[in-house]
N, C-alpha and C positions, 0 to 999 in steps of 0.2 A: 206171383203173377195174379192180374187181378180179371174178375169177366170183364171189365171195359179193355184190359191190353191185349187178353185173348182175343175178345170181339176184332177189337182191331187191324191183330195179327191175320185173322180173318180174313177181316177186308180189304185189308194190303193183297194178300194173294187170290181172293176173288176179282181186282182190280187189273195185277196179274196177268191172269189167267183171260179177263173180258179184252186188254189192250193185244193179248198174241191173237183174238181170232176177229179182231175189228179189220174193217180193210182200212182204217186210215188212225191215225195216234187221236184225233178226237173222240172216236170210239161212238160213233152212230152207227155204223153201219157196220155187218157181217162178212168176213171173207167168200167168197162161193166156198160153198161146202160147208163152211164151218156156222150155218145161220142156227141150231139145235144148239149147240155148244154156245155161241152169243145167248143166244134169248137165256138160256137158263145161267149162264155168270150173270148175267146184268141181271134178272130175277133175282139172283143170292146175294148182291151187291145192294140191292134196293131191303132184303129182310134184315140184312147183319146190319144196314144202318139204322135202321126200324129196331132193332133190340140195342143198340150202342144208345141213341135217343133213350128209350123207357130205361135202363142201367143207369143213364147216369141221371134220368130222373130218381129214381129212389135213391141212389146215392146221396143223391141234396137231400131227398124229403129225411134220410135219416142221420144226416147229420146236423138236418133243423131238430130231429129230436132229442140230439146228443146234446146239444148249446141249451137248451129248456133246463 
């Protein structure tokens, strides 16, 4: 397993986890009660893609320095 599938695996169930406490499957908004539990998946939804992004930037940058 790689950190890009980890990361992934991640965000698959941060995604999860943010659609059971949306009140609606578009996922803006928070069920009553459940707005603490929203705000912080969709927080951890926004950083795991934020490190998936930088992964698989150095991914490329070193396998531009593998091809050299």
């Amino acid at each position: 397993m790689t950190r890009i599938e980890l990361l992934e695996e991640m965000q698959e169930m941060t995604h999860h986890n943010l659609l059971c406490y949306s009140s609606d499957y578009l996922m803006n908004s928070a069920k009553d009660g459940y707005e603490n539990e929203w705000n912080r998946e969709k927080e951890k939804a926004k950083l795991i893609e934020e490190m998936i992004t930088e992964e698989k930037k150095k991914e490329k940058n070193r396998n531009k320095h593998r091809e050299r």
